[in-house]
Structures are given as C-alpha cells and as structure tokens.
C-alpha positions in Angstrom: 103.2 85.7 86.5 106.4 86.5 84.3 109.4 84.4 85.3 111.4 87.2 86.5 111.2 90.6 87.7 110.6 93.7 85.2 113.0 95.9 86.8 111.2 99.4 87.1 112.9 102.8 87.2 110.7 104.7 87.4 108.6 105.8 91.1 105.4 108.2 91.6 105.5 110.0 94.8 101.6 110.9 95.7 102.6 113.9 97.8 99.3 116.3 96.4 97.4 116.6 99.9 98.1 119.5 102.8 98.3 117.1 105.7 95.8 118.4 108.0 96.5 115.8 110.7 99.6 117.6 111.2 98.5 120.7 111.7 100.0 123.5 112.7 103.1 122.0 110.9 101.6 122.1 107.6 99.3 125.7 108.0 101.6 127.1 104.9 103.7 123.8 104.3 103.2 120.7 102.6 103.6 117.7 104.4 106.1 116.4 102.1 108.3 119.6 103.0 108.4 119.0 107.0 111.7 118.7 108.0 113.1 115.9 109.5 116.3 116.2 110.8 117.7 118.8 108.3 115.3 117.5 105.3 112.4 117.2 104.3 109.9 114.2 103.5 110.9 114.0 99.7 114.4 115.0 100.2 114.8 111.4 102.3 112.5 109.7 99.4 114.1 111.2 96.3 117.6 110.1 98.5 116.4 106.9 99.2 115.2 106.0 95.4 118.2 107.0 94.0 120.4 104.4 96.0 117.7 101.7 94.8 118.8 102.1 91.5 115.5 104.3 90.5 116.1 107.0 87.7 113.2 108.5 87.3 110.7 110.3 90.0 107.4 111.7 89.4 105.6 113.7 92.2 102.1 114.4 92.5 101.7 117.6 94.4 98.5 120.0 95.0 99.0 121.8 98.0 100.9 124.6 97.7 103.0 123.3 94.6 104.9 125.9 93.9 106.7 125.4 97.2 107.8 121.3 96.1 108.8 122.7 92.8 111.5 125.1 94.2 112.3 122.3 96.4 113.2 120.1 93.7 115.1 122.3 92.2 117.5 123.1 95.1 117.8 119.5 96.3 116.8 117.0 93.7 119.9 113.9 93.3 122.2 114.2 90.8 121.4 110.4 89.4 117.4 111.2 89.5 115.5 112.8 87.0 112.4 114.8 89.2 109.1 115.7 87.4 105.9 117.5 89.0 101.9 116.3 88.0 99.6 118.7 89.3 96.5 117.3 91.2 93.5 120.6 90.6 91.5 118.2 92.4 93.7 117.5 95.9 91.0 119.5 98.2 88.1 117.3 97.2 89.6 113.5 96.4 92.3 111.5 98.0 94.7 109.7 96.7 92.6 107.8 94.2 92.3 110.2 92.5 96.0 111.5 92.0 96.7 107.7 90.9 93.8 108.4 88.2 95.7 111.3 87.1 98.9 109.7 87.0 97.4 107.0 84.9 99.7 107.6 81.8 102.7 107.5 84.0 101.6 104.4 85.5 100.9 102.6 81.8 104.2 103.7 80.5 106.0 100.8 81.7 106.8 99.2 85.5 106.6 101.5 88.2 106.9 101.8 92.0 103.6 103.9 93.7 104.7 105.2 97.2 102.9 107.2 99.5 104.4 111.2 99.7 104.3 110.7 104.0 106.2 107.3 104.3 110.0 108.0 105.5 111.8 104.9 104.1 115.6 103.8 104.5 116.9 103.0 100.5 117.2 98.6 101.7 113.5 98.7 101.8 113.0 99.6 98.1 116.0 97.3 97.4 114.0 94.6 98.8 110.9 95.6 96.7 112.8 95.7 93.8 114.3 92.3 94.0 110.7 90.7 95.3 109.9 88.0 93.1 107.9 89.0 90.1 104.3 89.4 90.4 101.7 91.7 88.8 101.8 93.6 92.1 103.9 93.8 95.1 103.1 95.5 98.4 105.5 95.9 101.2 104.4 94.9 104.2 105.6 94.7 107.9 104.5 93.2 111.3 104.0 94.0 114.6 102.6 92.5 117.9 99.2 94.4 117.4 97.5 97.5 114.9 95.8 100.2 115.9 92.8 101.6 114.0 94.7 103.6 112.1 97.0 101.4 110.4 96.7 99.9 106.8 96.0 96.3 108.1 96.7 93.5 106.0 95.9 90.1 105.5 97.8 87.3 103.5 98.3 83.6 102.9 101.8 82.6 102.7 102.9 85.4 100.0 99.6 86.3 98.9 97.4 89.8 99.4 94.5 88.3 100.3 92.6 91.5 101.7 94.3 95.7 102.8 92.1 97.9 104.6 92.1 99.9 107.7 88.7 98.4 108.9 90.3 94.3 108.8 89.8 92.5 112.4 92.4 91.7 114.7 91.8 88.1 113.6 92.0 89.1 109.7 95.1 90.9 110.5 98.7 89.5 109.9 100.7 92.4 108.8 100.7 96.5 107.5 101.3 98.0 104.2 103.6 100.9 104.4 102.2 102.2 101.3 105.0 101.6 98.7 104.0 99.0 95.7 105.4 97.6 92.6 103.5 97.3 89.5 105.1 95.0 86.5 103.2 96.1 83.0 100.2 93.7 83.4 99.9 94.3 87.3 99.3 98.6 86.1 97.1 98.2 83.3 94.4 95.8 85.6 94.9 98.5 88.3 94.3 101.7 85.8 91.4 99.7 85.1 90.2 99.5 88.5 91.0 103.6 89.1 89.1 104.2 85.5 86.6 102.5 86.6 85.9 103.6 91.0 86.5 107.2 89.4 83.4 106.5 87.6 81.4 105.7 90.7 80.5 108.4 93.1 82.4 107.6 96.0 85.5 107.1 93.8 87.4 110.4 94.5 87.5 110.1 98.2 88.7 106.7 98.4 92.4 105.7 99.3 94.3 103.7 96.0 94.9 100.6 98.0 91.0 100.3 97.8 91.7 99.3 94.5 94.3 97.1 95.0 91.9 95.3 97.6 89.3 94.5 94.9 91.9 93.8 92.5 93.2 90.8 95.1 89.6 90.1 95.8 88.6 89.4 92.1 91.5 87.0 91.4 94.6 89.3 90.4 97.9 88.0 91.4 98.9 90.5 94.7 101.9 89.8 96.0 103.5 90.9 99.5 107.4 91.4 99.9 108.5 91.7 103.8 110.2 94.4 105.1 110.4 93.4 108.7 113.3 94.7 110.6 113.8 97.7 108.2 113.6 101.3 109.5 110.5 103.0 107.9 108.2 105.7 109.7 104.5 106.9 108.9 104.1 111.0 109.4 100.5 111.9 110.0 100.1 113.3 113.4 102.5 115.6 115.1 103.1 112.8 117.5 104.8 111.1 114.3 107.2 114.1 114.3 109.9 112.7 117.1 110.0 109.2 116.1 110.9 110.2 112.1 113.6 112.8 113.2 114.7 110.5 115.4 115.3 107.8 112.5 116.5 110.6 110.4 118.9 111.9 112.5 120.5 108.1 113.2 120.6 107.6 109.7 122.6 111.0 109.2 125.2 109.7 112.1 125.4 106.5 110.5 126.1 107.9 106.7 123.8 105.9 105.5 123.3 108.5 102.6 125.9 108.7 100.4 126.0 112.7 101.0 126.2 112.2 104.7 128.9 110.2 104.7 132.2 110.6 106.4 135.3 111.7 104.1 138.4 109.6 103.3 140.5 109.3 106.3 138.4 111.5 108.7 138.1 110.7 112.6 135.4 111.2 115.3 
C-alpha cells in the first residue's frame, strides 16, 4: 500500500444493461434514463461526480445507446468530460463483462467503477475519494439486517474479507453499494482477474465484484470506506422507484446541486 491516496479523476459508469427488473419502466428506456424527480439516473451521477472533483466520465451503455448518447449531450456538466464504450455483448453477459471491455480505461491510471443504477449524493464519493489509500476501496454501508438481494459484505476492522449476495447472516456485517476505487496496482491485479474469469465459461454472466471477492480471497489488499449515514438508493424493482424520487426530490429542495440551488438574495 502507497502512503497516500492516488487521486483519480476519472469514473466508469456500467450503465450497458436494459433493466428488466424494472419493467414496464424500461420497455423502450434504459434504466439509467428513468427519471427521478426531473432527471434521470446519470444525470444525478454525472452531477454528483462532478462536485467530487471527477473530470472525466466514461459510460458503458448497450441498451438502447443511442438514447444515453443524446442524453449526454443535452445534460452532460460543464466541468465533466462524458464519453460512451459500447457493450455488443450487454444481452448475453453482465457486468463482468462490460468491466473486461473497459479494461483499457481501467489501466490508464486510477479510476472509480460505479454501478449505472446506484443514485448517490456527491459526500459519498467525497468520502471515497479521501479513503485512505489502498489498492482497492469499496463503499460500504450498514443496516440492522440484508435481504437476499443485497450485495452482503463481510470485513475485519477495514478489511474486504468476502462480497457476495449468497454470505450468511452471520458472515454479514455490511453492503456494498457498488462504487469502488482502484489506485494503479489495485486495477492492473483486477484486469487480471476479468482477463482471466472472461476466459472461463461462466465468466460473462458473472457480476464484477465476483472478482473483487477472489481478489480479497487470494491476499490482495481490499479495503472498505463507510458511508453510513449518507443518502444513496439502489433502483432495480419498481418498488425502488418512490424511495429514489423521494431522495431526489429532497435533495432538489435542499440545493444540494449546485444548479438547483437558490439565487442570491431569493426568499421562500
């Protein structure tokens, strides 16, 4: 581990799949477009990144691409640069497999990985960013009890000891919300790990933080950053609908976004 943190400006934004959990609400529209609260998905993350300090955003996309590409440009920040990677593959492999094809952008330096359905407020990449160093940081919050389909975790102090949806209550400790850091030597042991599960024939339907399991089971340095008491929501059913334009909609009263902010001298 390096004695401080590689400051990375650059994120990738796995947004490739259609979102079939969500149907009807993604029949013609990618998940990443379903609005919440006035904007969409990636609008919120592209807003978020910026206010972190990030520069530089590349988003995976498959489903219906040409849709995200006009949305980008209509609505990308003026302080982030926005490029597309096109996933041919998105109706046959998961997210693995989008990683695999992102593999250059992830060796070109440090990087942040999020998932394209995580609704994040911009303190929670903040506090990613400024995590101590490590080869590999994954957020992580906690709750009284996980259901079956969370991203269960399990650590030692600040260590990734184990991530999977399949860990036991007793295993369990906390959830990733599916946004990682990755310092130089942290990416090149995980392109490594993609290279090498693509290889194998279960490789293109597995989920990325497979990978990052064996990685922390075969003695690479996974760290986990907190994010408890953050606002952060998880869209893949349409039940998920209400509680993320609920946070988005508080967030827009609050002006927590620079553009929703209230003018100079204006009153309620």
């Amino acid at each position: 581990m390096t004695s401080r943190t590689v400051f990375p400006h650059r994120a990738i934004i796995l947004s490739a799949g259609q979102g079939s959990r969500l149907l009807p609400h993604t029949e013609n529209t990618p998940k990443a477009l379903v609005d919440l609260s006035g904007r969409s998905m990636l609008e919120w993350q592209l807003l978020a990144l910026e206010a972190a300090g990030i520069r530089e955003a590349v988003v995976v996309t498959g489903f219906r691409d040409e849709q995200i590409d006009r949305a980008i440009e209509r609505n990308a920040p003026a302080l982030l640069r926005v490029r597309t990677l096109f996933n041919p593959f998105f109706k046959l492999a998961d997210n693995l497999a989008s990683c695999w094809l992102a593999r250059a952008e992830l060796s070109a330096g440090p990087c942040l990985i999020l998932n394209g359905d995580t609704l994040f407020e911009p303190e929670i990449a903040r506090r990613l960013l400024s995590a101590p160093s490590a080869p590999i940081t994954v957020t992580i919050d906690r709750k009284g009890a996980y259901d079956a389909d969370d991203m269960k975790v399990s650590t030692q102090g600040t260590q990734l000891k184990a991530i999977g949806k399949k860990l036991t209550a007793e295993e369990t400790n906390g959830e990733s919300i599916g946004f990682l850091r990755f310092e130089p030597a942290g990416a090149a042991s995980f392109v490594a790990e993609i290279e090498r599960t693509m290889r194998t024939p279960e490789g293109p339907g597995l989920w990325y933080l497979s990978a990052i399991h064996r990685l922390a089971n075969a003695g690479v340095d996974v760290r986990v950053a907190s994010i408890e008491g953050l606002e952060w929501g998880e869209l893949d059913f349409p039940v998920d609908l209400e509680r993320n334009r609920e946070i988005a909609a508080g967030w827009k009263q609050r002006g927590l976004f620079e553009a929703d902010a209230a003018p100079a001298g204006a009153t309620s």
